[in-house]
Every structure is written in C-alpha cells, then in structure tokens.
matplotlib code that plots the C-alpha trace (Angstrom):
import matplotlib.pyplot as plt

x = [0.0, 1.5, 1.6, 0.1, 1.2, -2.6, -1.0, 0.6, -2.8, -4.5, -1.5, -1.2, 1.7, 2.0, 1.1, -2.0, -5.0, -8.6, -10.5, -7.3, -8.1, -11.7, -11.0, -8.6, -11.0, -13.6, -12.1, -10.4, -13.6, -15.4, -12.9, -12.2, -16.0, -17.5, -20.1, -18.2, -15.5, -17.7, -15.8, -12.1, -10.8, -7.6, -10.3, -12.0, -9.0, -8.3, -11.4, -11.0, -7.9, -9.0, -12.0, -9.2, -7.1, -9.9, -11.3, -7.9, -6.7, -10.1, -10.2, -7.8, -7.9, -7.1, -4.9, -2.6, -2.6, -1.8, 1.3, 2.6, 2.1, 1.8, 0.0, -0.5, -2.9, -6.0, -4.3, -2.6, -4.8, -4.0, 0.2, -0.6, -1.3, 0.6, 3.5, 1.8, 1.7, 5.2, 6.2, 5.0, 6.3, 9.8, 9.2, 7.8, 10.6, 13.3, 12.4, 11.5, 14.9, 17.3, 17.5, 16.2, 14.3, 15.2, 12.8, 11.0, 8.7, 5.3, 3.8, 6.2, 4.8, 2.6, 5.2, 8.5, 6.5, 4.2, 5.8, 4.3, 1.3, 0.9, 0.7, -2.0, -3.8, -3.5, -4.8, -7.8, -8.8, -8.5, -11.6, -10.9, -14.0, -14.0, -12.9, -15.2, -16.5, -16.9, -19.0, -20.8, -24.1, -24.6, -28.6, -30.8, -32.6, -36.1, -34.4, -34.6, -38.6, -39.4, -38.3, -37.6, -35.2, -32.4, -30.0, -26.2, -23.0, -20.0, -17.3, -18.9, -22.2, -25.7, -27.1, -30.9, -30.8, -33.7, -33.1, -35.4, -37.0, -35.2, -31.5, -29.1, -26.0, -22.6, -24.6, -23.3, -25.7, -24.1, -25.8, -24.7, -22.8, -21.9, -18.8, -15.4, -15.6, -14.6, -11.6, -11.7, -16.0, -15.0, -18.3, -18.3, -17.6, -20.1, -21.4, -20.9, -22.5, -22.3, -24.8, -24.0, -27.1, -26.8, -30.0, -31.0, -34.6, -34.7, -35.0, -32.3, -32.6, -31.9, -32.8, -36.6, -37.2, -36.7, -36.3, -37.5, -36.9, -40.2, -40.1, -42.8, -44.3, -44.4, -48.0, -48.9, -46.6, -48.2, -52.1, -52.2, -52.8, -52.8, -49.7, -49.0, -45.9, -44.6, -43.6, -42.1, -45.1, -47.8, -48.5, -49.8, -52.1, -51.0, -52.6, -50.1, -51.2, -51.8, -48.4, -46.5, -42.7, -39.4, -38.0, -41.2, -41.4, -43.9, -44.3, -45.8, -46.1, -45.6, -44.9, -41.0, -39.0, -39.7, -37.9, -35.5, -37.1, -40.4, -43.1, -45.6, -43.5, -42.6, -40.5, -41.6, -41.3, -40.1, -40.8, -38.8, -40.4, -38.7, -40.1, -39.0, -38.8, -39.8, -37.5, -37.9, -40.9, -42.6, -42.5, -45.9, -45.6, -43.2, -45.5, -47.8, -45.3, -44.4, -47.1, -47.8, -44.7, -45.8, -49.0]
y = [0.0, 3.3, 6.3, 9.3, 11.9, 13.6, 16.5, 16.9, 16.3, 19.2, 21.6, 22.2, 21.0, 18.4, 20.5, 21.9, 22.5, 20.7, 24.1, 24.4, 21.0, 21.9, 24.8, 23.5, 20.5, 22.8, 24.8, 22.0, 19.7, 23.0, 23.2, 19.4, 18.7, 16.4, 18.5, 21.4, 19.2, 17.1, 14.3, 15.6, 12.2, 14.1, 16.7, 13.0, 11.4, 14.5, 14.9, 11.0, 11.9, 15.1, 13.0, 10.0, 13.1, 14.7, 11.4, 10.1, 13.8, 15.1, 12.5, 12.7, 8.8, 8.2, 11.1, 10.0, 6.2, 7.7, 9.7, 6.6, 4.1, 5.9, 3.6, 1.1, 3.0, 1.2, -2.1, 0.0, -2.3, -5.5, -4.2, -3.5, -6.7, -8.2, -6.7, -7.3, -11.2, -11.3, -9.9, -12.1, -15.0, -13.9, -13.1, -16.6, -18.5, -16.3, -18.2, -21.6, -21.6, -18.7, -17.4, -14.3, -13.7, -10.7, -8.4, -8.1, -5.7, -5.9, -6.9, -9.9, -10.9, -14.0, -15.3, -14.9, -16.6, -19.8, -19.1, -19.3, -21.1, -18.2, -15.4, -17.0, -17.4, -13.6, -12.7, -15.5, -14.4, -10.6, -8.6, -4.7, -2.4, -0.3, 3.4, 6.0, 8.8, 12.5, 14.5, 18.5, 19.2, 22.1, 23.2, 26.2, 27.5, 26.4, 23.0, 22.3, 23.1, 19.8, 16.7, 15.6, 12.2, 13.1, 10.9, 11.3, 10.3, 8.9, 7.2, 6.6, 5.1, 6.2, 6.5, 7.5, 9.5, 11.2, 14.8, 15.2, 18.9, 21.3, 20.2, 23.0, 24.3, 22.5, 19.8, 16.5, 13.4, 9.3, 7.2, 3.8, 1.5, 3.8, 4.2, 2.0, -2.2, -3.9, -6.5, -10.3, -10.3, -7.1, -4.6, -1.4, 2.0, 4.8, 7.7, 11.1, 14.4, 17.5, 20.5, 23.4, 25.4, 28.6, 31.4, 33.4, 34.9, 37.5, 36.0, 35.3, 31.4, 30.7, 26.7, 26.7, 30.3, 33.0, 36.8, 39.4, 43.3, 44.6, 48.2, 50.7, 53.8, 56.4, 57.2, 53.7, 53.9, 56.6, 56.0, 52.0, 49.9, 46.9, 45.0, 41.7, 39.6, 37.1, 33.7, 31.1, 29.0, 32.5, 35.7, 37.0, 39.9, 41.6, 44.7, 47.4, 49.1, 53.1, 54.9, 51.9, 52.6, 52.1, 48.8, 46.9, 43.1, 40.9, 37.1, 35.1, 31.6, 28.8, 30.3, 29.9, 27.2, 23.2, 22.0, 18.8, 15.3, 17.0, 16.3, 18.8, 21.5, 24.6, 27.3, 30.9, 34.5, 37.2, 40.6, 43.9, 47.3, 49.6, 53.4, 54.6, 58.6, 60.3, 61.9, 64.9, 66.2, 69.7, 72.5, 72.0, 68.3, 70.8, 72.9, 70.5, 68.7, 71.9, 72.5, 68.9, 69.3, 72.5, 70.6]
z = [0.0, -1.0, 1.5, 1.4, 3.2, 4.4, 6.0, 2.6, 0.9, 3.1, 3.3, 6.5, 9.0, 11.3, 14.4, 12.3, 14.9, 14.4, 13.1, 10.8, 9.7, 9.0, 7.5, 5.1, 4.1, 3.3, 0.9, -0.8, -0.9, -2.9, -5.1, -6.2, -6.2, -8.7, -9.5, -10.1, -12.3, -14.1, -16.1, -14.7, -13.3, -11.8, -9.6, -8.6, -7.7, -5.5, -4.1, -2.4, -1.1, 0.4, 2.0, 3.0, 4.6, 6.7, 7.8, 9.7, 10.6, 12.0, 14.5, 17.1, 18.3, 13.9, 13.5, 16.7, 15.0, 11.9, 13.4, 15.1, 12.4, 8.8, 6.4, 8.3, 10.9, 10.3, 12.0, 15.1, 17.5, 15.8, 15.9, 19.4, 20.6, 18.7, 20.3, 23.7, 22.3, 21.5, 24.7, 26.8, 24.4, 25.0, 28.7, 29.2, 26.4, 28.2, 31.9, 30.3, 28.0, 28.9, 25.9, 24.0, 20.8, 18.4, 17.1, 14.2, 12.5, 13.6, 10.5, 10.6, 13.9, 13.3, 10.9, 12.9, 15.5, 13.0, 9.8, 6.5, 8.5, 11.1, 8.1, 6.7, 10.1, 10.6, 7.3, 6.9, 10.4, 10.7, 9.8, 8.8, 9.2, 6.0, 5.8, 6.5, 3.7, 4.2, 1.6, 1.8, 0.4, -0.5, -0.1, 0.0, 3.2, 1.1, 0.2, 3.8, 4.7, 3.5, 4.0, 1.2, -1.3, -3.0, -4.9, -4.1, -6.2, -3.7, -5.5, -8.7, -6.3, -6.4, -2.9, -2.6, 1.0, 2.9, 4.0, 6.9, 7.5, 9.9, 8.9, 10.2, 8.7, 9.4, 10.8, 10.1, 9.3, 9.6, 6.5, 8.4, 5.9, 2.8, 3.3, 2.0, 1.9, 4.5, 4.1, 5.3, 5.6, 7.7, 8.1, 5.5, 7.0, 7.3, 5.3, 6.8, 5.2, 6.5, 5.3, 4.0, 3.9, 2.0, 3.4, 0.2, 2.1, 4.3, 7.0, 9.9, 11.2, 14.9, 14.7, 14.1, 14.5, 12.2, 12.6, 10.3, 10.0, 8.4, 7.3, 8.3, 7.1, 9.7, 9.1, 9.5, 12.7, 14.1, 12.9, 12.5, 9.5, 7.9, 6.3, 4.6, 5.9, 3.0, 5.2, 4.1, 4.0, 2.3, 2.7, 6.8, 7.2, 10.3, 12.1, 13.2, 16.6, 16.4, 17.7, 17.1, 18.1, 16.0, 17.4, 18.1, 18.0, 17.3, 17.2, 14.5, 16.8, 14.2, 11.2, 11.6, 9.8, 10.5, 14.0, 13.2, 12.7, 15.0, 12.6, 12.6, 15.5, 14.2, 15.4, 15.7, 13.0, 15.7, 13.2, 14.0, 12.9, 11.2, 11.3, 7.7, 7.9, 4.9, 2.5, -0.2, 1.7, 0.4, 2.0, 2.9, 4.5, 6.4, 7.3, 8.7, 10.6, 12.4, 13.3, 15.3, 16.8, 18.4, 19.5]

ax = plt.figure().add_subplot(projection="3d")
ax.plot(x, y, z, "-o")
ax.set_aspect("equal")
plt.show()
C-alpha cells in the first residue's frame, strides 16, 4: 500500500489544529467537487484523497494512529497486541529456555513466530471495518422546509438518501454503511455528510425560529394599518397598533422554519419594525409637521 502523506494532501503541517483541519477540508472539498469538475478524473481522484485526509486527521484517536504508524494506521490495535503477544512469548521463552528472541517488525509478527502457516492465520482471520467517507451538500434555506429524497453520487455510487426537515447548517448526518468495503467479511464503513445550507430569504434562522426586520411607514406607525408579511409558507395579514414605536417586535407563533425530525413543530417568526422617515418632503408636508410638533 502506497503512503500518502494527508497532512501533505490538506497543506497544512503536522502540528496543524482541528479548526485548521476543517477549515482547510472545506475549501479543498469545494474546489475538487465532482459536480463542479464534471468528467475531470484528476479533480475526482483528489477529491478522495481530500476525503481520505480529513477522515484520519479530523479525528484525534485516527490522526494520533496515523502519526505513530503511517499507512499502516488502520491495524494499530491489531500491531498492538501483537506486540503485547510477542512480549510475553519472549518473557515466558526467556524463563522456560534462557534465551532471548530478536525483534522483528510488527507486520512480521505471526510469521516470525508460526511461519508461512501463522501469516496465513492472521490474514484469513482478521476482519478490517471499512474506511469512512466524508462528503458536503450544499442546499438552500427552502431546500430544507421539507423533508424531502435526494440521490447522491459517492465514488462513482448512487445513494438515494432522505433529508429530513429542519436540517441546520454545518450539521453532520451518519448514513450507516456507505462508506469503504470492509476487508476479510469485515463490516463497511459509514457515510458522513455534512450541510452546507446557503440562506438566500430575508429572514435570519436561529434553529426553528426566524427573525425578520419589516419596514414601516411612519404614518402607519403613528395612525395604524394593515400590512401583509410574505412567510415562508404565504402571505400573513397583520394589524399594526396606532403609535407603534421604532423597534417593536412581534411574534408570528408557528410560522417559523420546521424543527429537526419534529413532525408537525414549528419554530416561531419574531418581526422587527422599522419606522421609515420620509425623505424629499414639500414645504408643505413641512409645514404640517411643524405644526404637530408644536402641539
């Protein structure tokens, strides 16, 4: 197996820190993307080893496995103990016989120890989970009121996947069993996805609720009125109180966005006024409004 240097792969050094990590994953991921290199073989064979890279070094327990054994990280536990094995051979050899036993490489273990016999015990016998796979999806705020199928493309695979309502932004979802083969009847790995959710509406999301600055005339401000709010889900008549003040909030309860895998709950649409003062007013609009403020 060839070795790939993943810190190499990401550009960032060995001491790099986990939001470095991230950050550098990110970028690269956008820019290698399948969909945004269709039919470049050289972006796709990129992309998988960005994904290979941020899987081992965005896990500290893979990425410390990785620094200690390279390549061969995946089968740290099964070095381990073999080295625990071999240790206790010579100890107990050493008291039985006197006599001690030279090292050997740890992926030498079962065969310094069986031979030819022992090799092929350790490999009929040893079951490797698969690697796991990290993908983005990119998405609009809308994308995400509904749940909703879509059918992904990892590795050259078509995977049908249901994007449940309410999904936030950066969060990560675990499709159980898409990711790498395992080796020797060893399980597959696992599917992660994070979401990047791109918010083209005016609104502001804060989980299920959303926040909305609604501009005001100051005559409906100051005298009352009706006004239509556009929701995500139609159009609201509200009434505006008389003397309403620059500032005021009001709440819309259940018209906000879909609350994660809570069928049927709904966050809430917190509206801000906003007074608008007139502009380019005649002298007479001037004249009138001198003479309220004198009342």
């Amino acid at each position: 197996m060839q070795f790939i240097d993943y810190y190499k792969v990401l550009g960032i050094s060995k001491n790099a820190s986990e939001e470095a990590i991230k950050k550098a994953y990110r970028k690269l991921a956008r820019k290698y993307h399948p969909d945004l290199n269709p039919n470049d073989k050289d972006a796709e064979k990129k992309f998988k080893e960005i994904n290979e890279a941020n899987e081992v070094l965005s896990h500290p327990e893979n990425r410390k496995k990785y620094d200690e054994y390279g390549k061969d990280w995946k089968h740290a536990e099964e070095f381990e103990k073999a080295q625990q094995s071999r240790r206790s051979y010579q100890q107990s050899n050493r008291q039985q016989h006197s006599r001690n036993f030279s090292e050997h490489d740890f992926s030498d273990f079962f065969e310094s120890m069986f031979g030819s016999a022992g090799r092929s015990y350790q490999h009929s016998h040893t079951r490797y989970r698969g690697e796991d796979y990290n993908a983005e999806l990119r998405l609009n705020l809308m994308d995400v009121y509904t749940t909703h199928k879509r059918t992904l493309t990892i590795n050259n695979k078509s995977i049908r996947i249901t994007i449940p309502a309410g999904v936030e932004n950066e969060q990560t979802i675990k499709i159980r069993g898409h990711g790498g083969p395992g080796t020797g009847a060893g399980p597959n790995g696992d599917l992660y996805i994070t979401f990047i959710i791109e918010n083209n509406s005016p609104f502001k999301r804060d989980k299920s609720d959303l926040y909305l600055d609604k501009e005001i005339d100051i005559y409906t401000a100051i005298l009352g009125g009706d006004i239509t709010i556009a929701t995500l889900n139609g159009k609201v008549k509200l009434k505006v109180k008389p003397e309403t003040q620059n500032g005021t909030k009001v709440k819309l309860k259940g018209k906000g966005f879909p609350a994660y895998k809570k069928e049927g709950v709904f966050g809430d649409l917190y509206i801000t006024y906003t007074v608008k003062i007139p502009k380019n007013l005649s002298e007479k609009q001037k004249a009138l409004y001198r003479e309220l403020s004198k009342m």
